[in-house]
C-alpha atoms as one frame of an Amber mdcrd trajectory, in Angstrom:
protein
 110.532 126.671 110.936 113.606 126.077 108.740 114.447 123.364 106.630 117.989
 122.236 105.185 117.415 120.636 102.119 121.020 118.995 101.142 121.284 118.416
  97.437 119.385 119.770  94.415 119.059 116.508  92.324 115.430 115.096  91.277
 114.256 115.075  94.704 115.667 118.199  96.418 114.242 119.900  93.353 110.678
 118.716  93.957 110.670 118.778  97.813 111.879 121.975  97.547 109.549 123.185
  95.693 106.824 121.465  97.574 107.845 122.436 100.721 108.525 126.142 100.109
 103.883 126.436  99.138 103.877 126.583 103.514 104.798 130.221 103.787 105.374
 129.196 107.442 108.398 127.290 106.551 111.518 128.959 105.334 113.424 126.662
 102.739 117.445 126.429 102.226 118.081 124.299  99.396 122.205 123.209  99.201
 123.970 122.160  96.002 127.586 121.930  94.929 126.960 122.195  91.389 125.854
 125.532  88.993 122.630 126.694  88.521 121.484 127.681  85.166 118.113 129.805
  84.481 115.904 129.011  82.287 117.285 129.417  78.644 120.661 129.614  79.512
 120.956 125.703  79.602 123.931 124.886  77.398 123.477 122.749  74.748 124.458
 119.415  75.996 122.408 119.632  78.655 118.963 120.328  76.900 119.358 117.402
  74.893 117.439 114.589  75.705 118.990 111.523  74.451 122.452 110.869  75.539
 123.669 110.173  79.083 126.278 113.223  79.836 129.547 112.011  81.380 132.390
 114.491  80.520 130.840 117.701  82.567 128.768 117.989  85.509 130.264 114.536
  86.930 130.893 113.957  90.621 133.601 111.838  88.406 133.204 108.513  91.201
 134.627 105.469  90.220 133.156 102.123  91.970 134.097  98.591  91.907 132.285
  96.397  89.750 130.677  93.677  92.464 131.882  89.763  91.029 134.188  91.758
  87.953 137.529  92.555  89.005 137.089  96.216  87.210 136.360  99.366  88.452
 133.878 101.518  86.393 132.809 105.230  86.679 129.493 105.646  87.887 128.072
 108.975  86.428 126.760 111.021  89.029 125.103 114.654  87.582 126.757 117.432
  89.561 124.288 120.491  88.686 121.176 121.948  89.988 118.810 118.907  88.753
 121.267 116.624  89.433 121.432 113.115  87.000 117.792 114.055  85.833 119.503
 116.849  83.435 122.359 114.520  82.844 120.746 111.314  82.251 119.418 110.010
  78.858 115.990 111.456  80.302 113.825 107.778  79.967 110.754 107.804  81.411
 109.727 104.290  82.271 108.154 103.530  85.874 108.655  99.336  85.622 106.882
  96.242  85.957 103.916  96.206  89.324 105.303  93.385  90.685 108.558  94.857
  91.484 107.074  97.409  93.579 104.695  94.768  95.377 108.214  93.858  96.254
 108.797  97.232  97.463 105.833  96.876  99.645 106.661  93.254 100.883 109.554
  95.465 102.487 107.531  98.194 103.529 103.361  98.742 104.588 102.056 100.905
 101.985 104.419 100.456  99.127 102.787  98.027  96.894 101.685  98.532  93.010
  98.316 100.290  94.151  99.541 102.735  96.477 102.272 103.776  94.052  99.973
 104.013  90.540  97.978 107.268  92.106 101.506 108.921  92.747 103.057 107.714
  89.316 100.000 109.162  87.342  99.862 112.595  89.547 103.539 113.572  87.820
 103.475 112.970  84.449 101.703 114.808  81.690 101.682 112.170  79.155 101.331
 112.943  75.501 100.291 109.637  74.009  98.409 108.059  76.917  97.083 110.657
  79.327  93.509 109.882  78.771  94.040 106.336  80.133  92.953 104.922  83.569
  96.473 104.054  84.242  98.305 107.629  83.500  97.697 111.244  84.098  97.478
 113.889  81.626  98.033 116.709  84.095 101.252 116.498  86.293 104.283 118.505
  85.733 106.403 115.992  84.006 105.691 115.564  80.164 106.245 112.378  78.200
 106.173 111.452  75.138 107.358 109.045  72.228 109.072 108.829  69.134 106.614
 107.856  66.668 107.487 104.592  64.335 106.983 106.836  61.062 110.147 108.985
  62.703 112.476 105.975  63.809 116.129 106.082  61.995 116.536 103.488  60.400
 118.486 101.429  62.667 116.000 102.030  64.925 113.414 100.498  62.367 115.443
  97.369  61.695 115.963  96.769  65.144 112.190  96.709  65.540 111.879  94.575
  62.342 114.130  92.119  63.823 112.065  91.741  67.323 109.023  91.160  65.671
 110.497  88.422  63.470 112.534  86.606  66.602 108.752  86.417  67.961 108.509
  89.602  70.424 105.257  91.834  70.447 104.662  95.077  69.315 103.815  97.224
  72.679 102.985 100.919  71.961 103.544 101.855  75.773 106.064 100.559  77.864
 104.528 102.169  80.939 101.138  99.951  80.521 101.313  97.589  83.092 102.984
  94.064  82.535 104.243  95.772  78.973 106.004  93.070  77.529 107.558  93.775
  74.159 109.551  95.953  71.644 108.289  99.972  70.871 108.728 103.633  71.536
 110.655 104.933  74.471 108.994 107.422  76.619 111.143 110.409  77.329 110.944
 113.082  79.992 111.145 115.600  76.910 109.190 118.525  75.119 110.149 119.027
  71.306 113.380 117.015  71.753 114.200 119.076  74.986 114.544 117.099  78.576
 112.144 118.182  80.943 113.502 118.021  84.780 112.380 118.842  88.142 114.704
 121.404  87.776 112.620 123.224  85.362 109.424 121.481  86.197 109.235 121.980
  90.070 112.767 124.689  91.110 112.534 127.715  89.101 109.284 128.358  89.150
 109.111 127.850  93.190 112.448 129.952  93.374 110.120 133.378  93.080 109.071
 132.323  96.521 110.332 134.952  99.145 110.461 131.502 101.619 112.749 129.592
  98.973 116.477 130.078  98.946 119.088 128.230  96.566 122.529 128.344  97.519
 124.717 127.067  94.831 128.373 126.227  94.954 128.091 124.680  98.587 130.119
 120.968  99.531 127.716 119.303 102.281 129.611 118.038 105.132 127.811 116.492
 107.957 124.769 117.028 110.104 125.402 118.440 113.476 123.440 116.511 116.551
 122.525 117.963 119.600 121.052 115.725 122.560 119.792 113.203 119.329 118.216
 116.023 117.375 119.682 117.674 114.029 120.419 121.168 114.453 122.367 122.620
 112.056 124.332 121.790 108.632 127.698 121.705 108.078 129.286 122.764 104.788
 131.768 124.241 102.570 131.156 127.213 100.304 132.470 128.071  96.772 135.422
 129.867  98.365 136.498 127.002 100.669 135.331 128.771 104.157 133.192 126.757
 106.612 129.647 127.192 106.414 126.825 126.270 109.654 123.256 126.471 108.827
 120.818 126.371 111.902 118.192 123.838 111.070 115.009 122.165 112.820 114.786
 119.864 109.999 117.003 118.195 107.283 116.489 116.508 104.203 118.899 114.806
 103.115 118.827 114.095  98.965 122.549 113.853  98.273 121.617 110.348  95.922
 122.166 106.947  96.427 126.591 107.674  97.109 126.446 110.901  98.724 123.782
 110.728 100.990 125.256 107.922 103.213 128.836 109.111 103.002 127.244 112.444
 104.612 125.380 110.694 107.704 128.236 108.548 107.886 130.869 111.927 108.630
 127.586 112.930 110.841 128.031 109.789 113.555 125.302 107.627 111.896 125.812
 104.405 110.644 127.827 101.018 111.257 130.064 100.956 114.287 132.727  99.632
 112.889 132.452 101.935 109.787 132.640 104.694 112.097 135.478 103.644 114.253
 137.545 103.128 111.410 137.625 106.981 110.934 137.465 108.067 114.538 133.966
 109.673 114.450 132.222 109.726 117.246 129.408 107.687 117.226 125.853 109.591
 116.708 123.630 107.065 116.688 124.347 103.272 115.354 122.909 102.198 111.919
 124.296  99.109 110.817 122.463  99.190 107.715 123.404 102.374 106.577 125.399
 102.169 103.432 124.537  98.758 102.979 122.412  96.306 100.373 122.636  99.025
  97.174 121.024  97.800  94.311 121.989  98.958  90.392 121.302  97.539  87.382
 123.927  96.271  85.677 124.238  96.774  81.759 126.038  95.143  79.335 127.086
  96.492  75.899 127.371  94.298  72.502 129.060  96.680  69.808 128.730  95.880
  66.404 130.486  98.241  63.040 127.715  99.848  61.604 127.182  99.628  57.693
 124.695 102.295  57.234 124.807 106.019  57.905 124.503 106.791  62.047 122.153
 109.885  62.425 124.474 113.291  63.362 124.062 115.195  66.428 122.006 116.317
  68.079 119.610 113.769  66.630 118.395 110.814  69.214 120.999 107.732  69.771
 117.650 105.657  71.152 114.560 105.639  70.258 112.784 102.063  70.848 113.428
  99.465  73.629 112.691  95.864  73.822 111.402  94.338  77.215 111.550  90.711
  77.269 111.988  87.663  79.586 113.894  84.438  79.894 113.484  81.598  82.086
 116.289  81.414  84.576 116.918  78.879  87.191 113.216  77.928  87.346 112.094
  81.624  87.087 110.983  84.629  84.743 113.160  86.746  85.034 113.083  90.505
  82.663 116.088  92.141  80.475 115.799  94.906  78.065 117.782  95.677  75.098
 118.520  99.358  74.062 120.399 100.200  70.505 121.737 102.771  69.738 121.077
 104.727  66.299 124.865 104.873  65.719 128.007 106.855  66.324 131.780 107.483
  65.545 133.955 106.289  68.079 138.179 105.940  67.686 137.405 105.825  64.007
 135.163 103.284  63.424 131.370 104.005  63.163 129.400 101.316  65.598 126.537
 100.937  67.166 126.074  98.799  70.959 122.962  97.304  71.718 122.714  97.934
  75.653 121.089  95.024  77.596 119.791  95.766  81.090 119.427  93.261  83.678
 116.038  94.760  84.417 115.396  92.176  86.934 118.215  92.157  88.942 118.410
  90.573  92.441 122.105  91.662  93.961 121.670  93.793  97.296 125.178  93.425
  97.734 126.468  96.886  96.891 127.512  99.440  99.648 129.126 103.146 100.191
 131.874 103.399 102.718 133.678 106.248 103.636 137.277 107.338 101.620 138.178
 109.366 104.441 136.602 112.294 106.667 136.665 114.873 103.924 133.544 115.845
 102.007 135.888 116.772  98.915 136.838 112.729  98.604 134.670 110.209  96.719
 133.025 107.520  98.956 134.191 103.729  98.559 131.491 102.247  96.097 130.678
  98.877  95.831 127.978  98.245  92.759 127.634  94.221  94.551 126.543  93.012
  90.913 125.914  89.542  90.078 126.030  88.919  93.775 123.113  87.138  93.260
 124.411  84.062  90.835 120.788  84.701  88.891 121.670  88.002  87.858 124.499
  86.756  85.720 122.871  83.768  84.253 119.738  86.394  83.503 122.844  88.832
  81.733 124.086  85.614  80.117 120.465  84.462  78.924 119.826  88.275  77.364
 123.020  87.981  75.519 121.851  85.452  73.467 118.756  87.226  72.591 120.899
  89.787  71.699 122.762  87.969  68.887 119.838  86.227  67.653 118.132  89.964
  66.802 121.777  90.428  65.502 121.234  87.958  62.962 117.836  88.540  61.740
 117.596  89.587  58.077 117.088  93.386  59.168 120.292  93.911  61.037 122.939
  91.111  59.592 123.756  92.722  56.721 124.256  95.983  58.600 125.673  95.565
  61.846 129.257  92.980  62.435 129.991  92.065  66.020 132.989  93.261  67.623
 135.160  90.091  68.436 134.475  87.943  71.525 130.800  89.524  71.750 129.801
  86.087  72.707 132.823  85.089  75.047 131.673  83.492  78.018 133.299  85.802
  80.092 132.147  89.079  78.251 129.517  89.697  80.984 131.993  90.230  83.828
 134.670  92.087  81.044 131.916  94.343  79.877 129.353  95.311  82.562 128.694
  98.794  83.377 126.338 100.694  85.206 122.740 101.623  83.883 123.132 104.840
  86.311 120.076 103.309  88.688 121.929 103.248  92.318 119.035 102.727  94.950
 118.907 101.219  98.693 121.910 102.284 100.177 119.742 104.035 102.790 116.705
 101.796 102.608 113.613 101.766 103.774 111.754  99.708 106.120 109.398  97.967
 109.230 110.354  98.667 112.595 111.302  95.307 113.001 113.434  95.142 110.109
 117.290  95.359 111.253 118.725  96.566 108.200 116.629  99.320 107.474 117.822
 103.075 108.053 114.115 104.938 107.713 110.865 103.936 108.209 108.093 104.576
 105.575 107.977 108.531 106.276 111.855 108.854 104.959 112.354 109.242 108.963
 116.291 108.370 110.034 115.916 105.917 112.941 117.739 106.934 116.409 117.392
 110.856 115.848 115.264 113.362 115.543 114.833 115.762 112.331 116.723 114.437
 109.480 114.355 112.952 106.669 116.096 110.925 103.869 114.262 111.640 101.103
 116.499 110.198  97.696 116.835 107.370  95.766 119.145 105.769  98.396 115.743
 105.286 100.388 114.443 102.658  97.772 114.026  99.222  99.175 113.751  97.086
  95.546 115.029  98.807  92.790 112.173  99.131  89.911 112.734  97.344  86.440
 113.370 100.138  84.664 114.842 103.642  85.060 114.400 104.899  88.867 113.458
 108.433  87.304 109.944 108.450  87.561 110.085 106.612  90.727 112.398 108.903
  92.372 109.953 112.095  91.859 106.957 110.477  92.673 108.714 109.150  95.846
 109.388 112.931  96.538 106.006 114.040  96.126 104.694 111.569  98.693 107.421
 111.840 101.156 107.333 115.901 101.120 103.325 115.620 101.898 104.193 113.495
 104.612 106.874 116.289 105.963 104.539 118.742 105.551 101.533 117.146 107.306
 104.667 115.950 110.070 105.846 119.758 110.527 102.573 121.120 110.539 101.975
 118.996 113.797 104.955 119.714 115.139 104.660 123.229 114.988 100.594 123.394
 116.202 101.531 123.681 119.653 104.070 126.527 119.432 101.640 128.563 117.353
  98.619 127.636 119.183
């Protein structure tokens, strides 16, 4: 049986190499970007600790939801896709935000997720505990305090004094507090699915990687998938037969490519003259990111030189907004020279963001153009008075004895309107593809990753993700790939009983 796997990000990498242990299945895995063997990662790349934006970028710009600006959304364009381009955090998120998830969706719930969560990583600190796994393919691990720069160390100094607790894992559950990040990293070197799950899987005779190759669109037949359509690194046209694809393009590609396949909102469709597939109204519809903010300050103490971390703690907190808890978490950075000044920004994340108003729309008909993104933040008048609310936190740590006489905000750092002038993404696109219950209107797939109204195509990415986590969506993405490619392979295997039999 063949399977098209479009896109070699976090999840094409592990459901690739999942799928690929059936020897009765013969793999095709599809990415635009290069491929680099082991040890001949360059430099930038192996580092774990800063968020790569300059190369190996799908380069997308997206409109900022309620802010008039548009912001680039980095998007990693390389075998391992944003996990060997982002700042390689490891943080899974508080339970009740994936009870959320399985409000949306039988199954999904805190509980179900934990056994998955612990099967991936191999964590340094906190295997041994009933609530992590020692043995999966991921490590973690933390900075510890005896190794923090000393920004680092103020900035912890100045939580503990402004009342926040000392946590020594944010992936306990319910962590609440200021302490080390945990990184997807070995010795200072990120650790992806790439390297974790691809190469060693690509010594399989049933495994093929074909680098340099645009996805296009999935060709239909009678309501089934049969075949991909592509571009290669030369610009000719490329068709490859397939009785099942799975689709892991991310959160902006993925929809953009079922929508130049037929599938998704009528009117979406018409606008482009594609004939319609199969209607979807919810395809492309209700994203969720998390919006960050940045506070920069000039920084009166020596920044740490490359390649040394920018982050090593992070402080999880809450505020009561509008009657309700809602989370943030503040990130600073260890320092760096920027237009000639040395600064530092302390990063706060609206961990607990509400919006599902962002959405992908098609440019035009050609793979080679960016979709129309829509980030929909603040949507959700909560979000912003949650930003607001962790602003203020952030200039009270700002003037604790630690940090005043080091760090000098930038002018209009507490401008009402600096929210809406400042907010970027914190590179954690989900739901534009979501999941959900049969009965559910807006959902595109069904618990399985199955795409409703046709036969064979299995989303299988972040855009599947029906309430983004409170934290980075890295560790949630993989373990979302482990489960869904044991469902495909336990789905195939029935599938294919009869013809064998």
């Amino acid at each position: 049986m063949r399977v098209v796997i479009c896109g070699a990000g976090t999840a094409g990498c592990v459901l690739a190499a999942r799928l690929s242990e059936s020897e009765d299945l013969e793999v095709t895995l599809l990415e635009v970007g290069p491929h680099y063997r082991p040890g001949r990662w360059p430099a930038a790349l192996t580092h774990s600790h800063r968020i790569i934006k300059d190369t190996h970028d799908w380069g997308y710009l997206a409109r900022a939801g309620e802010s008039p600006k548009s912001v680039h959304v980095p998007r990693g364009r390389v075998v391992g896709g944003s996990s060997v381009t982002n700042g390689a955090i490891a943080l899974r998120g508080h339970p009740q935000h994936y009870d959320e998830w399985g409000a949306l969706v039988d199954g999904y719930g805190w509980d179900d997720w934990l056994p998955w969560l612990c099967g991936i990583e191999q964590d340094r600190q906190f295997g041994s505990a009933a609530y992590h796994g020692d043995a999966g393919p991921i490590p973690i691990a933390r900075y510890p305090r005896s190794a923090f720069f000393d920004l680092q160390e103020r900035f912890v100094e100045a939580a503990l004094l402004r009342g926040h607790g000392w946590i020594d894992d944010h992936n306990a559950p319910g962590a609440v507090g200021v302490g080390p990040i945990p990184l997807n990293m070995d010795d200072g070197v990120r650790q992806t699915p790439a390297d974790r799950y691809l190469d060693p899987a690509l010594a399989r005779p049933n495994l093929t990687l074909l680098a340099g190759v645009l996805v296009d669109r999935v060709r239909f037949h009678d309501g089934r998938a049969i075949a991909i359509e592509a571009v290669g690194a030369d610009g000719e046209a490329l068709t490859l037969p397939a009785d099942q694809v799975v689709m892991a393009l991310g959160t902006y590609a993925t929809p953009a490519a079922l929508l130049r396949s037929g599938v998704g909102p009528r009117d979406e469709l018409a606008r482009h003259a594609i004939p319609i597939e199969h209607e979807v109204p919810g395809l492309g519809q209700g994203m969720q990111d998390h919006p960050k903010i940045g506070y920069r300050f000039d920084l009166g103490i020596p920044a740490p030189e490359w390649p040394s971390p920018w982050y090593q703690v992070l402080l999880t907190g809450s505020n009561e907004v509008e009657g309700e808890r809602r989370y943030f978490q503040i990130m600073p950075y260890s320092g760096f020279r920027e237009g000639g000044h040395l600064v530092t920004d302390f990063n706060v994340q609206v961990a607990d963001a509400r919006s599902r108003r962002g959405s992908v729309r098609l440019q035009s008909r050609n793979p080679a153009d960016q979709p129309v993104i829509d980030m929909g933040w603040f949507g959700d008048p909560g979000d912003l008075a949650s930003a607001v609310a962790a602003g203020r936190r952030v200039m009270e740590l700002a003037s604790a004895p630690s940090l005043k006489d080091v760090i000098t905000p930038w002018p209009r750092m507490q401008d009402p309107d600096h929210v809406l002038r400042s907010v970027e993404t914190f590179h954690h696109p989900v739901g534009s593809c979501r999941m959900g219950r049969d009965a559910d209107p807006d959902a595109v797939v069904d618990a399985t990753g199955r795409l409703r109204g046709v036969d064979g195509v299995t989303v299988a990415d972040a855009s599947i993700i029906a309430r983004v986590p409170s934290a980075n969506c890295h560790l949630a993405v993989i373990a979302l790939a482990e489960r869904l490619a044991q469902g495909l392979h336990e789905q195939l295997a029935a599938n294919d009983a009869p013809a064998r039999g």
